[in-house]
BARODREN-707094 format. One record per residue: residue in three letters; x, y, z negated of N, C-alpha, C, O, CB in turn. Coordinates in steps of 0.1 Angstrom, whole numbers, plus 5000, padded with zeros to 4 digits. Glycine has a CB too. Layout:
residues N
ALAXYZXYZXYZXYZXYZ;...
***
This chain:
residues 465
UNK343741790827344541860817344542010820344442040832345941800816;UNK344942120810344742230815345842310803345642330791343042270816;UNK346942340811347542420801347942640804348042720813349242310799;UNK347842630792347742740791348842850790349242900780347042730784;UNK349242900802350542980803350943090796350043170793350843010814;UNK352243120793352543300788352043370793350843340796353743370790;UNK352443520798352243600805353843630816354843550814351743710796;UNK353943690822354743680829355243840829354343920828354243610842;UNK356543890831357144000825357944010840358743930845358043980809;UNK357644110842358944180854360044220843361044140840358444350864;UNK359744350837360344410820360344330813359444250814359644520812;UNK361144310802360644310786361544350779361644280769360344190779;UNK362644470779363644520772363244570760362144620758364344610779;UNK364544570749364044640736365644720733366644660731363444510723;UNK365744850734366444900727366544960715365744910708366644940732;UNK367445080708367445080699366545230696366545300686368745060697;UNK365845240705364745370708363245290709362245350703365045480724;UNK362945190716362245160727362245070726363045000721362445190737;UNK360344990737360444910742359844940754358845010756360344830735;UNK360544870762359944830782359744730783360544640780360744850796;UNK358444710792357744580795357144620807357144740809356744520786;UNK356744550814356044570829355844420833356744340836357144650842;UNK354444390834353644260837353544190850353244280858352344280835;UNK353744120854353344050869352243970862351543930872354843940878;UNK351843940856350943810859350543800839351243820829352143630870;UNK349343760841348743780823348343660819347843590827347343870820;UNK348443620807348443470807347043430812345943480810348843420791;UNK347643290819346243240821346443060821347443000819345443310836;UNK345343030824344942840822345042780838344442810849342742820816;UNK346142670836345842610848345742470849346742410845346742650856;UNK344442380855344742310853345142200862345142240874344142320846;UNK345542050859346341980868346341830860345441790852347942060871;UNK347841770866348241650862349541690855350441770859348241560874;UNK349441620844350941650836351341490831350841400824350841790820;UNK352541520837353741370838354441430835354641550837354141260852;UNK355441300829356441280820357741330826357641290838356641150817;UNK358941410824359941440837361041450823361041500811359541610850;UNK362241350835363341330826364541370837364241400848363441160820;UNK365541370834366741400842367641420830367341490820366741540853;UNK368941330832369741310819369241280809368341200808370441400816;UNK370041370796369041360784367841460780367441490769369841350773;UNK367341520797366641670794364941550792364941450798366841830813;UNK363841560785362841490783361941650784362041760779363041390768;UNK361041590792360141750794358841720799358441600798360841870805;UNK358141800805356941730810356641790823357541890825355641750800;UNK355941780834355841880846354341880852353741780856356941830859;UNK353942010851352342030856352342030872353042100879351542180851;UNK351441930876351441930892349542010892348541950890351741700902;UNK349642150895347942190891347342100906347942040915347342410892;UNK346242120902344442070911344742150923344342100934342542130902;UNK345242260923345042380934346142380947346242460957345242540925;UNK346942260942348142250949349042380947349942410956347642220964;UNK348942440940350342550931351542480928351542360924349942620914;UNK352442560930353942560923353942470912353242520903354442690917;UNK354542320909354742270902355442340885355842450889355242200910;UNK355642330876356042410864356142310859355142230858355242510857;UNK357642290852358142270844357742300828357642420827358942290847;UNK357642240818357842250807358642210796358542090790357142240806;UNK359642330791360642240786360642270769360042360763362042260794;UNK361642160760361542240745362242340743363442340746361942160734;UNK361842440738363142580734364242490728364242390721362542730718;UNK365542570737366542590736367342460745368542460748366742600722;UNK366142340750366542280766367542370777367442500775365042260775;UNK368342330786368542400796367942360809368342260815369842410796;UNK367242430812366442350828367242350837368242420839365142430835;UNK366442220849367442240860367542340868366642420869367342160867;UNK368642340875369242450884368142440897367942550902371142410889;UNK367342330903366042330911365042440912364642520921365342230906;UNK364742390898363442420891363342590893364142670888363342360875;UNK362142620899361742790903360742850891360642970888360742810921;UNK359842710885358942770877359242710863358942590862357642750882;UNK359642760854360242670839359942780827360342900826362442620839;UNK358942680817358642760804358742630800358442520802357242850801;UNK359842750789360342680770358742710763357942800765362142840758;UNK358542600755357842640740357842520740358242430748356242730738;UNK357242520725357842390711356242330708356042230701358742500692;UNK355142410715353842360713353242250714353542170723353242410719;UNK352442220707351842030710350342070718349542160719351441900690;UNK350641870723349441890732348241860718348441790708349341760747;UNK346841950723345841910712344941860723345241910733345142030700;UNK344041780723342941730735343641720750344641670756341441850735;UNK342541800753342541810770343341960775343342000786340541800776;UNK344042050761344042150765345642170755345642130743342642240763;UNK346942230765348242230758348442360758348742410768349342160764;UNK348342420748348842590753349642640748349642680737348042690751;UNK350742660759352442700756351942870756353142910756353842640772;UNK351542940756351143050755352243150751352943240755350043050748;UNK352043080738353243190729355243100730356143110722352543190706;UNK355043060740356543010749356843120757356043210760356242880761;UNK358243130760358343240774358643150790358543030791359943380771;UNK358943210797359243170811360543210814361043320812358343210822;UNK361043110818362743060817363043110834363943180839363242840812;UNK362243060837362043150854360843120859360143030856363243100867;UNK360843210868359643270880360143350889361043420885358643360875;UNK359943360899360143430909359843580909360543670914359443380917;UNK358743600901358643750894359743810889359943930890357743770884;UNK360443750883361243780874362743820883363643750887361343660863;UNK362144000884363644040894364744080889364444200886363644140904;UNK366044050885367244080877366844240883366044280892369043990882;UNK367744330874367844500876366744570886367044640896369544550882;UNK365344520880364244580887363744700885363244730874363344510885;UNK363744790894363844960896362245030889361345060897363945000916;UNK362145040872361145110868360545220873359345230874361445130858;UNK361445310877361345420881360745440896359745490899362545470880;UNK361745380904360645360919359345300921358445320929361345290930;UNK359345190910358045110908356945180906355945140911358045030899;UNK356845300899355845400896354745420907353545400905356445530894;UNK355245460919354745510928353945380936352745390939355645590935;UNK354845260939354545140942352945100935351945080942355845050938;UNK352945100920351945080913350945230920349945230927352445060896;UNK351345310916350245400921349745410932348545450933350645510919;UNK350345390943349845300958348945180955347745170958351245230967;UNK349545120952348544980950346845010942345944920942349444860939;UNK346745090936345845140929344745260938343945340934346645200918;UNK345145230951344345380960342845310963343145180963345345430979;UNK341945320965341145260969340745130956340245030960341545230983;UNK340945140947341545000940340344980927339744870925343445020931;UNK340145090922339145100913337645100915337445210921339445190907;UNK336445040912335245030913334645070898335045020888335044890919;UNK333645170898332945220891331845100885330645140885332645330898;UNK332244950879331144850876330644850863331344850853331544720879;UNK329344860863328444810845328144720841327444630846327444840840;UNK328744770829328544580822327144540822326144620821328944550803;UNK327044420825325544370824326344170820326744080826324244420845;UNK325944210804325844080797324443960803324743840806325644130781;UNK323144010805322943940807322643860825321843770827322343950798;UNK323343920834324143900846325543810837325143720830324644070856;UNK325943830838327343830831328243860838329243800842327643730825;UNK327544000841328744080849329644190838329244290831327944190862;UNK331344100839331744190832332544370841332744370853332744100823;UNK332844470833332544600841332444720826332544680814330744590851;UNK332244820831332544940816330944930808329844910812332845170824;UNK331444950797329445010791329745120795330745180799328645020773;UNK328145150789327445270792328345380786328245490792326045270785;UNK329345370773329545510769330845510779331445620783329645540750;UNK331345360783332745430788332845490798333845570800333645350790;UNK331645460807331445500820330645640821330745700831330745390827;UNK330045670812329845810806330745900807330446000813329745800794;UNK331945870799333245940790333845930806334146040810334245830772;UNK334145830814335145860824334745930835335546010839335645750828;UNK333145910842332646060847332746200836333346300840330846030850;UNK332246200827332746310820334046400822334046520825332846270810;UNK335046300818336746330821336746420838337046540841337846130822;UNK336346310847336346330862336046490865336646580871335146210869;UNK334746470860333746590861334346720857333846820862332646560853;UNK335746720845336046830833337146860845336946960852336646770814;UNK337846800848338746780858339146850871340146900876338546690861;UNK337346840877336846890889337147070888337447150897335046850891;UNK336947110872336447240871337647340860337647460859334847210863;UNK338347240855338947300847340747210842341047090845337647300836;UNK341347270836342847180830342547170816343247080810344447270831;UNK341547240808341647270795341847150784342247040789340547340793;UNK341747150774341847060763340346950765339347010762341947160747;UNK340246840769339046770764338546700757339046590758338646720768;UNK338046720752337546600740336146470743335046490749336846710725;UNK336446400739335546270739335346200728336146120723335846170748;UNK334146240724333446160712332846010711331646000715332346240709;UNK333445890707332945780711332545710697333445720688334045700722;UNK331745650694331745570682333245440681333845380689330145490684;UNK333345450671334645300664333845180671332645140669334645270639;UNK334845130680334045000686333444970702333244870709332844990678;UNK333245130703332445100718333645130732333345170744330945240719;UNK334745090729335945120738336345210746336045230758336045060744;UNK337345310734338245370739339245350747339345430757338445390733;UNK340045270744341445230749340845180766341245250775342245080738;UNK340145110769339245060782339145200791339345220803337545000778;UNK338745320780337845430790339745500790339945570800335945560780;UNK340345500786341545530788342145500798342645570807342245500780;UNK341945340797343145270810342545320818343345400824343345080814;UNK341145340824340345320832341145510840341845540850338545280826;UNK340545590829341245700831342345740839342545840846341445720822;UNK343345620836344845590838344545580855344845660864345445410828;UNK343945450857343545400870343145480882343645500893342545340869;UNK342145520876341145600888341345740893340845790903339645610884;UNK342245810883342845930882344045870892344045930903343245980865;UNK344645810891346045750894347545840893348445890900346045700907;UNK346845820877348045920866349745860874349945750879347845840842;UNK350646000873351545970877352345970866353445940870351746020887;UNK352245990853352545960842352145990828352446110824353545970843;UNK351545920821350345950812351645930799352445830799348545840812;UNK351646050789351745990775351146000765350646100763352346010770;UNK350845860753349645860748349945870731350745790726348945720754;UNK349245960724349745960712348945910703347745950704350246080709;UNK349245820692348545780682348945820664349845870659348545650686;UNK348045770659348245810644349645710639350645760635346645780633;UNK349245570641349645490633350845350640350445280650348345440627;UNK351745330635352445260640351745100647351945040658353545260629;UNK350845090636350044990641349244970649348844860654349544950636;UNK348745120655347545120666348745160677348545120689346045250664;UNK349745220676350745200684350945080693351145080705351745210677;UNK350944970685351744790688350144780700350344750712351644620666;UNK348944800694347944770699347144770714346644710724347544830692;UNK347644910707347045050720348544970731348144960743347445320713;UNK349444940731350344930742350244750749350644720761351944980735;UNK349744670739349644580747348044640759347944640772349544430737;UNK347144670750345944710758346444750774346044670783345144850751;UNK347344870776347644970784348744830798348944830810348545110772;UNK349144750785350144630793349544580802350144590813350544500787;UNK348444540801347444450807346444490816345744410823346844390799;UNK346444590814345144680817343744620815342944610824345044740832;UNK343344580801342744600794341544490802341744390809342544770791;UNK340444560799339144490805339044490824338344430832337744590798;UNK340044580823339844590842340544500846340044460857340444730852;UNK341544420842342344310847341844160841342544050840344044350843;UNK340444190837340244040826339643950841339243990852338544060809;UNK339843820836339543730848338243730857338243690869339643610843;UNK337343780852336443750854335243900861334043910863336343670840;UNK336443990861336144140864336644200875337844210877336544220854;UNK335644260885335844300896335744470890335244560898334844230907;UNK335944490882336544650881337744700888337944820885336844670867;UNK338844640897340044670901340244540910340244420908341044710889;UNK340544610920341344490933342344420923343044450913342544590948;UNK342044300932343544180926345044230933346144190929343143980934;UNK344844310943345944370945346644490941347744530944345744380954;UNK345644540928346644680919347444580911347044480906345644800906;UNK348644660910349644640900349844700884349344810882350644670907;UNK350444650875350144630863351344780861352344750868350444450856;UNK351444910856352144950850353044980842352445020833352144950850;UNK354545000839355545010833355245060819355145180819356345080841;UNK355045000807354445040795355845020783356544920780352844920791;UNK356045180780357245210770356645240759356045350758358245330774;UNK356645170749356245210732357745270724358745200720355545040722;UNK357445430723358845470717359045470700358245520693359045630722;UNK360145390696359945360679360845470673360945500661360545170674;UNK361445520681362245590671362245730685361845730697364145490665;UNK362845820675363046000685364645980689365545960682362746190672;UNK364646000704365646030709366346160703365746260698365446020722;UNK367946140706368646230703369246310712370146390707369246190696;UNK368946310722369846370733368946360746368146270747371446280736;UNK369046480755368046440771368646340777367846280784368046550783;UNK369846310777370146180788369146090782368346050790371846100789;UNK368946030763368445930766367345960762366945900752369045840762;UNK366346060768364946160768365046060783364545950784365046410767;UNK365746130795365646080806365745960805364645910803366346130814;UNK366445890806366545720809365245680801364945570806367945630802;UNK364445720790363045700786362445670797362345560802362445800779;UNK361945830802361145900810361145860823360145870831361346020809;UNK362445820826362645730839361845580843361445530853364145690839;UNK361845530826360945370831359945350829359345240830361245240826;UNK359145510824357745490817357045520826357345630831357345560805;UNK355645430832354245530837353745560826353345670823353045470846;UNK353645430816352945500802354045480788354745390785351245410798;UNK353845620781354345660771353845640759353145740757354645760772;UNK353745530749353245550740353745570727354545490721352745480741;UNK353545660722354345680705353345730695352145730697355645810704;UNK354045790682353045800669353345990670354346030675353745670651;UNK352146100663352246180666353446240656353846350657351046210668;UNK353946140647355146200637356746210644357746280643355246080621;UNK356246100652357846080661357946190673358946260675357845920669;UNK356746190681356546310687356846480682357146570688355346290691;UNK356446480667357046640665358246580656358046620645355846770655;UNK359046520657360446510652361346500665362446440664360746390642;UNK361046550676361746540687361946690688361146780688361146470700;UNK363546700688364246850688363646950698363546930710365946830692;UNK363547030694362947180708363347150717362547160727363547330708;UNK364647100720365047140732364447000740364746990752366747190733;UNK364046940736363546800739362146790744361846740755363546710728;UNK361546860736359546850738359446930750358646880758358146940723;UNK360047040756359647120771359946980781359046950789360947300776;UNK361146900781360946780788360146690787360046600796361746720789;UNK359646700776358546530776357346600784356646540793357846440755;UNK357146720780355746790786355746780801354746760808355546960782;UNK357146810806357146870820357146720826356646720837358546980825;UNK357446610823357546500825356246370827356146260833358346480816;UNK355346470816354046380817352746470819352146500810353846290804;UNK352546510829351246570832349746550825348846630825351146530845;UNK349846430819348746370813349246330800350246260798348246250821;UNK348146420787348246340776347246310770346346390768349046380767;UNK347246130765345946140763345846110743346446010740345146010775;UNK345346180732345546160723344346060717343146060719345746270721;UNK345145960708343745870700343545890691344545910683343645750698;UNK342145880684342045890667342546040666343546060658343245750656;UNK341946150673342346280676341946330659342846400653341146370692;UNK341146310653340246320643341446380630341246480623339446160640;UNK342446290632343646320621344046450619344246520629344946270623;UNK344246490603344646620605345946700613346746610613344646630593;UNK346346780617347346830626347946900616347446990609346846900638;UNK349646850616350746900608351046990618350846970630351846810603;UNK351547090612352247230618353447170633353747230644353547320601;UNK353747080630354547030637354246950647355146930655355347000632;UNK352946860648352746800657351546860665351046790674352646700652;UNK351047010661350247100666351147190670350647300674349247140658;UNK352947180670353547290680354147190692354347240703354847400672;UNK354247110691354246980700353246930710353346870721354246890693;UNK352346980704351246960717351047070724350947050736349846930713;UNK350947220719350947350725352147330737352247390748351147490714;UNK352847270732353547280750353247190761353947190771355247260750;UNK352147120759351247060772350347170778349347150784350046940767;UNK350647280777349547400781349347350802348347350809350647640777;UNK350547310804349847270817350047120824350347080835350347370827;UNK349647040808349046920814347646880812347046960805349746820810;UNK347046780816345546730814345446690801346046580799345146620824;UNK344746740790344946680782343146620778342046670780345946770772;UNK343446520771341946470765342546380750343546320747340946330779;UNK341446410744341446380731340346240727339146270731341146530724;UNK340446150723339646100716339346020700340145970693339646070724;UNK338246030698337546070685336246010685335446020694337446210683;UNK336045920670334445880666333945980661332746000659334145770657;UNK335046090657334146180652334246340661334746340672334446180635;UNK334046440657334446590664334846660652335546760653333046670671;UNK334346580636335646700630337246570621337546450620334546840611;UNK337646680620339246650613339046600604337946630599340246750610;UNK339546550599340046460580339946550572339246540562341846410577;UNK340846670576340246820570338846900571338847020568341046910575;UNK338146850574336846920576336647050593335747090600336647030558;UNK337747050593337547160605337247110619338047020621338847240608;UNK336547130628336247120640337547120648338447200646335247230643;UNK337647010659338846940669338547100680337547160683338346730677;UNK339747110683340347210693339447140703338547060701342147210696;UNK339847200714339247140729337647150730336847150721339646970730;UNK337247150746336347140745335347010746335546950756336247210749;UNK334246950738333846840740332846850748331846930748333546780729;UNK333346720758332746740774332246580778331846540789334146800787;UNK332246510761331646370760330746390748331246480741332746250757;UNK329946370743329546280729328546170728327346210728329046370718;UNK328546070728328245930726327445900715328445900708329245850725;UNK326745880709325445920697325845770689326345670694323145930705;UNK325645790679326045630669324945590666324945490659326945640652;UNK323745630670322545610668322445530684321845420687321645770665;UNK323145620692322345550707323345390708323045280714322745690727;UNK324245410700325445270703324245140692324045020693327945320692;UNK323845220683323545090676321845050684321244950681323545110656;UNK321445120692320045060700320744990714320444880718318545220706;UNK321545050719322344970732322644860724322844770732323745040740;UNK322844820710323444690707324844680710325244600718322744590715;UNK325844800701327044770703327244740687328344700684327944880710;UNK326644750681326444750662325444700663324444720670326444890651;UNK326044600650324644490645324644600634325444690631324944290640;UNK323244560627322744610614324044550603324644440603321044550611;UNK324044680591324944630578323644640567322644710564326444770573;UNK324444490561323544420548324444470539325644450539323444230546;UNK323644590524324244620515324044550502322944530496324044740515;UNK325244510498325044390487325744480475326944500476325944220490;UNK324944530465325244610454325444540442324444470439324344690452;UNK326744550434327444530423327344590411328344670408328544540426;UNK326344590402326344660391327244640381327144540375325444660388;UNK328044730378329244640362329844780364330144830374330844450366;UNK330144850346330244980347331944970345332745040352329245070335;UNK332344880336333644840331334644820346334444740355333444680321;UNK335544890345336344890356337144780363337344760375337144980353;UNK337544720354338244590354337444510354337644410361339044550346;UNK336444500347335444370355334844400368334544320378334144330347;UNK334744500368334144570382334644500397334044450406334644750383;UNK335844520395336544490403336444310406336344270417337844560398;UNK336544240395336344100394334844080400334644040412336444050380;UNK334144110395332344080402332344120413331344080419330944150395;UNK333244240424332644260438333644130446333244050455333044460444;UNK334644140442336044010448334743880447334343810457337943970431;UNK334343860436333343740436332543770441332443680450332843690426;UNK331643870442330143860457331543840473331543750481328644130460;UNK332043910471332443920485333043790491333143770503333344020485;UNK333443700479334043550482332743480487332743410497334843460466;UNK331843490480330343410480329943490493328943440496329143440465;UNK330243580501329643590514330743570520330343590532328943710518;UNK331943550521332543490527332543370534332743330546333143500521;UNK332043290520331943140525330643080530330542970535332243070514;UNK329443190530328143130535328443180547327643120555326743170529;UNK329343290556329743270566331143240571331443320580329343340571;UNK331743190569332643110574332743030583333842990588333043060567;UNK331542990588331542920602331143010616330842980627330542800602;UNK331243130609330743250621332243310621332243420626329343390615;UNK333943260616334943320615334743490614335243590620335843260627;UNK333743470605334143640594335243620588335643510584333143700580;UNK336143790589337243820581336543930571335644010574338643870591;UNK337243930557336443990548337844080544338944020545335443880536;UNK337744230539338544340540338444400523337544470520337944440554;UNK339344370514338844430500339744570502340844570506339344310484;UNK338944700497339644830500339944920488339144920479338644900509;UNK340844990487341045030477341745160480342245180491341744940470;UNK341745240472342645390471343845420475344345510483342945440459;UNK344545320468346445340463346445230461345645140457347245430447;UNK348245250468348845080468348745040455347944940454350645040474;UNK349145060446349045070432347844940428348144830423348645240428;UNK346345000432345544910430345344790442344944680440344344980428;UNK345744840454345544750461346644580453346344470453345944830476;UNK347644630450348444540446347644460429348144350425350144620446;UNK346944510424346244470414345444410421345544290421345844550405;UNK344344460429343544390432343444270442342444200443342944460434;UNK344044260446345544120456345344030445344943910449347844170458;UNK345444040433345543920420344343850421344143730418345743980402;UNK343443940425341843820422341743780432341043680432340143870417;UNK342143810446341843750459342643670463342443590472341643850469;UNK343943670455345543570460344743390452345143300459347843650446;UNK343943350443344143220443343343160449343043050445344343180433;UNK342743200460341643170472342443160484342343230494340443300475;UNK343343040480344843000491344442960504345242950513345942880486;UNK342642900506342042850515341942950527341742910538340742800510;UNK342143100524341743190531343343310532343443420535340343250523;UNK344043230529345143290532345343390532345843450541345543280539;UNK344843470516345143640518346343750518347343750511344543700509;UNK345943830528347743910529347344040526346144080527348643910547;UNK348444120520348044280517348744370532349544320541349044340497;UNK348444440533348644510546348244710544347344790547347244410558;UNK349644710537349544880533350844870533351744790536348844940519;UNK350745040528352645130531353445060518354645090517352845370528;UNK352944980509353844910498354344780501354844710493353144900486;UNK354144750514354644590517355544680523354844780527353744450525;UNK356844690525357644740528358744610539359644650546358244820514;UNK358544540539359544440548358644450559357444420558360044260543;UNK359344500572359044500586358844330593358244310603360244590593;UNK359444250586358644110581357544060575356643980579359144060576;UNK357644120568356244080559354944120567354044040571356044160543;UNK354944300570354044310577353744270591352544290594354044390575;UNK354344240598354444160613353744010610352843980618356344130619;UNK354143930600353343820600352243840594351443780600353743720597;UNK351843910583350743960576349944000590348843940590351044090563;UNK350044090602349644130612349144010620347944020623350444220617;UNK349543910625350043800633348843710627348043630634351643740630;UNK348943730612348243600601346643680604345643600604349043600580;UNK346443800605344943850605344343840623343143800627344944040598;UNK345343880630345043860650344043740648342843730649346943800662;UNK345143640644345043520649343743430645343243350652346243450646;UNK343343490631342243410624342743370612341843360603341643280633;UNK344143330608344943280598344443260584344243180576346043350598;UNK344243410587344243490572342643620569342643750572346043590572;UNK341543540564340443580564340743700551340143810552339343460562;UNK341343680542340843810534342343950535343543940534340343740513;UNK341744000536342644120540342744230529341644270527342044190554;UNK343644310520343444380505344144530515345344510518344444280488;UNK343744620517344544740521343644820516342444830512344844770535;UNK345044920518344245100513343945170520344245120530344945210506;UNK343245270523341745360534341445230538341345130531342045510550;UNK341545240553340545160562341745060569341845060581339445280574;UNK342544990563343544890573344045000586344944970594342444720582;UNK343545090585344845180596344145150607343345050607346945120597;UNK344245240622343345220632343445100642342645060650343245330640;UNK345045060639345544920645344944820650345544770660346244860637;UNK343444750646343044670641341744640653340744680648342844700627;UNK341644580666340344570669340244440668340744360676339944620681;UNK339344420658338644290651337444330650336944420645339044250637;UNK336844230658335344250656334744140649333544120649334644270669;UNK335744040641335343970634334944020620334043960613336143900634;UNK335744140615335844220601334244240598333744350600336844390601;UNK333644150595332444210593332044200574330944230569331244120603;UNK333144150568332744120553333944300548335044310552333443880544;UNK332944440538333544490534333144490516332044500511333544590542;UNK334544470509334644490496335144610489336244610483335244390492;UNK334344720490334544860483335044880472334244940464333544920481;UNK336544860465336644840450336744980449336845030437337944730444;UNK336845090460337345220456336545260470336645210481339145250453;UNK335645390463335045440474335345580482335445680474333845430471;UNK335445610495336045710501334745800507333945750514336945660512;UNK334845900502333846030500333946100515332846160518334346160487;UNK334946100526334846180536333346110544332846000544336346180545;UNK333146200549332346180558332646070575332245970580332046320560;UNK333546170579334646150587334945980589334445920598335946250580;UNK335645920581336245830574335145730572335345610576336945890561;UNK333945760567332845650565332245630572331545530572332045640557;UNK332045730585331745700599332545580606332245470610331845830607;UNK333745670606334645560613334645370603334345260608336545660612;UNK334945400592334745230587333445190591333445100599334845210569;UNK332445220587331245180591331045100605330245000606330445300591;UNK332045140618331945130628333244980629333444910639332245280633;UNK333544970620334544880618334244740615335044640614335344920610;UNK332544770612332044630607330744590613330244480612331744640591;UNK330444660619329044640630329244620647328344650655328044780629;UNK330644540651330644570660329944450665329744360657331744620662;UNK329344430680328844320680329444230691330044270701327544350682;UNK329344080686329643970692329143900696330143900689330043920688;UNK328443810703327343710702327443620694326443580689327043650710;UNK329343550691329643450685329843480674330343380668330343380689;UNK329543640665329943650651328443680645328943760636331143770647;UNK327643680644326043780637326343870633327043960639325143740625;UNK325843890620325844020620326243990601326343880595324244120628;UNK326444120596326744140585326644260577327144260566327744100586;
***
C-alpha cells in the first residue's frame, strides 16, 4: 500500500495583510502496511511503512487523536487501489511542527544550510537526469556573471514555458539571497509564483540532485493587502526571506513605507517585467537604486511598445526553444463564417471537435475573448458541454469563491474548457492548455508571443497541438 502525504508546514499563518508559510518536508508517497486502529469510539487506520519509519496515524477530520500519537493526519479521502492519498488532509502533528517558531532567526539558519548546497546540473531527459535546461542555466550564469561586474537593472529574456520561476529560485539559492522581494502583475501568478518559491521548485523535486538534502526550505510571505503603518511593514519584513506581492500593491504603499521595503530587501526580482509601468509603480521601483535588481520577460518590449529599462544580459531565442524541443509545433485550424454570432458558434464547435479527439491526451481547451461582456456570452455555447466542466475565469466573476474553485477546478484537470479575457492572466502553468479558441483576436505583438508560448509547451504525456 502506498499513501500519499500533505506537506508539512513549520509556518502556515494567515493574517489580515498576509500570508506565512515555511516548509519542513513536501508532500510525498510512503509506502507500508495499513491496519485498522481503534481506541474508544476513535475508528482510524495506521501506516506501519516498509522502511521501518515512524508509524502515522490516519484520522477523519474533525476526530481528536490520541495524546501518544507523534505522527497524525486528518483527511476525509478514500482508499482507491493500491494507492490512498490524504494529500489534501493536514497534519494534526509532527515533530516539525514547532509552537512560536523564530521566522526571523531562521533566515540565516536557511542561508547556512544552503553554503556549499547548490550544484550547477543539466537536464538530460534522456539520462533522466533531472537538473536546469539550457536557457535556465544560461539566464543564471548570466545573472552571476552581471553581478561579478555591475548592480545595475538586469533583464532576462526567456520564452513563456521554458522556466522562469526555477531560474529564479535557483537565483534565490546560489546567490544565497538574504532577502529577495518578488513582484508580479497578477494576483493569480502571485498564488503561483509563491507556492513555486515554497518548495523550491525543481531543485527540491525528488528525484534531483540540484541542492543537498540538507538545504532548508525558506520562509515564503505572499502580501494581499498594503500595510498601513512600519510596525506592521516590520513584523512583515521580519518573517519573510521571500516577499511576494502584485506590482499595484507595492505602489500603494505610503512614501514613508517603500524606503523600508527597499532597505529591507537587497534583491528584487521582477516577473512578466513586460507590463506596462504606471507612474507609481515605476516610482516604487526607483528606490531599489541599491539593490540587485533583475527583471524577467518573454519578451524585451512593454505592452506599450517601448523597450524594458535595464540592461539585457540574457536573451533566449523562441526559435532556439522550439529546436531544443521546449514547444511542440501549433496546428492552425481556420473558421470561415463572416456573421458574428455564428462565428462565434462554428469556432466553440471546431474547438469541441478537437477537444474530444484529444481527450485522452488530458488537453485543456481555452475559448478567448476581449471583454468580460463577451466572454460571458460566449460561456453560453461552451456551458452545455457539462462533460467538461466549463468555468469562466476573468475580472467579472467577482466572488473570491467562485474564482478559487474555478482555479482548483482547471489545476486539477476538473474542468477542460476554460472561457477568459486576454490570455487567462500569467497565473497559469499548464502545459496541458494546448486547445486555443480565438473568438476575439489580440493584435500586440508582445501578447501573441507570449500566448503562443502558452500552447506549445512540451510534455511527453500531452502531444502536441
Amino acid at each position: 500500500m502506498k499513501v500519499v502525504f500533505p506537506a508539512v508546514f513549520v509556518v502556515d499563518e494567515v493574517s489580515s495583510l498576509a500570508h506565512f508559510r515555511k516548509l519542513a518536508e513536501r508532500s510525498h508517497s510512503v509506502a507500508g502496511a495499513l491496519v485498522a486502529y481503534s481506541r474508544g469510539r476513535l475508528q482510524a487506520r495506521l501506516l506501519r511503512p516498509v522502511d521501518g519509519a515512524p508509524e502515522v496515524l490516519i484520522l477523519p477530520k474533525g476526530a481528536k487523536p490520541p495524546r501518544d500519537s507523534r505522527y497524525v493526519v486528518a483527511s476525509d479521502a478514500v482508499i482507491e487501489g493500491d494507492v490512498w492519498n490524504v494529500s489534501g488532509g493536514r497534519w494534526l502533528r509532527h515533530p516539525e511542527q514547532v509552537p512560536e517558531f523564530d521566522q526571523a532567526a531562521d533566515i540565516d539558519v536557511v542561508r547556512s544550510s544552503w553554503v556549499d548546497a547548490f550544484s550547477y546540473v543539466a537536464e538530460d531527459v534522456d539520462r533522466g537526469v533531472v537538473g536546469l535546461r539550457v536557457p535556465q542555466l544560461g539566464a543564471l550564469h548570466a545573472a552571476q556573471a552581471h553581478w561579478s561586474v555591475s548592480d545595475g537593472t538586469a533583464t532576462i529574456v526567456m520564452p513563456t514555458g521554458t522556466g522562469k520561476t526555477d531560474t529564479m529560485i535557483a537565483l534565490l539559492v546560489s546567490a544565497r539571497c538574504p532577502r529577495v522581494l518578488v513582484i508580479v502583475p497578477t494576483d493569480a501568478l502571485r498564488t503561483q509564483i509563491a507556492e513555486k518559491f515554497l518548495t523550491l521548485g525543481v531543485l527540491k523535486v525528488p528525484a534531483s540532485n540540484l541542492l543537498a538534502p540538507t538545504a532548508r526550505f525558506p520562509s515564503v510571505t505572499t502580501l494581499n493587502h498594503v500595510p498601513r503603518s512600519l510596525s506592521e511593514l516590520n513584523a512583515i519584513l521580519r518573517k519573510s526571506h521571500v516577499l511576494i506581492t502584485t506590482s499595484h500593491i507595492a505602489s500603494l504603499c505610503a512614501e514613508e513605507l517603500q524606503p523600508r521595503i527597499a532597505e529591507a530587501c537587497p534583491y528584487l526580482f521582477i516577473d512578466e517585467a513586460h507590463h506596462a509601468e504606471a507612474p507609481s509603480w515605476k516610482a516604487f521601483k526607483a528606490r531599489f537604486g541599491a539593490s540587485r535588481i533583475v527583471q524577467f520577460t518573454a519578451t524585451p518590449f512593454r505592452e506599450d511598445g517601448r523597450p524594458l529599462d535595464g540592461k539585457i544580459i540574457y536573451k533566449y531565442p523562441l526559435k532556439k526553444a522550439q529546436l531544443e524541443g521546449y514547444f511542440k509545433p501549433i496546428k492552425f485550424a481556420p473558421v470561415t463564417q463572416y456573421n458574428r454570432l455564428k462565428a462565434d458558434a462554428a469556432i466553440a464547435e471546431r474547438a469541441i471537435e478537437q477537444l474530444r479527439a484529444n481527450l485522452g491526451k488530458g488537453h485543456i481547451l481555452m475559448a478567448r475573448v476581449d471583454t468580460v461582456e463577451r466572454a460571458r456570452a460566449v460561456y453560453q455555447l461552451y456551458s452545455p458541454f457539462t462533460e467538461f466542466k466549463p468555468v469562466q475565469l476573468h475580472s467579472g466573476v467577482t466572488s473570491a469563491r467562485e474564482r478559487e474553485q474555478a482555479r482548483r477546478q482547471i489545476l486539477s484537470g476538473e474542468s477542460r474548457i476554460i472561457v477568459c479575457v486576454d490570455m487567462l492572466g500569467e497565473g497559469f502553468d499548464l502545459p496541458e492548455l494546448k486547445i486555443a479558441a480565438f473568438h476575439d483576436i489580440r493584435k500586440s505583438l508582445a501578447i501573441t508571443l507570449q500566448l503562443a508560448g502558452r500552447f506549445t509547451r512540451a510534455r511527453s504525456d500531452l502531444g502536441s497541438r
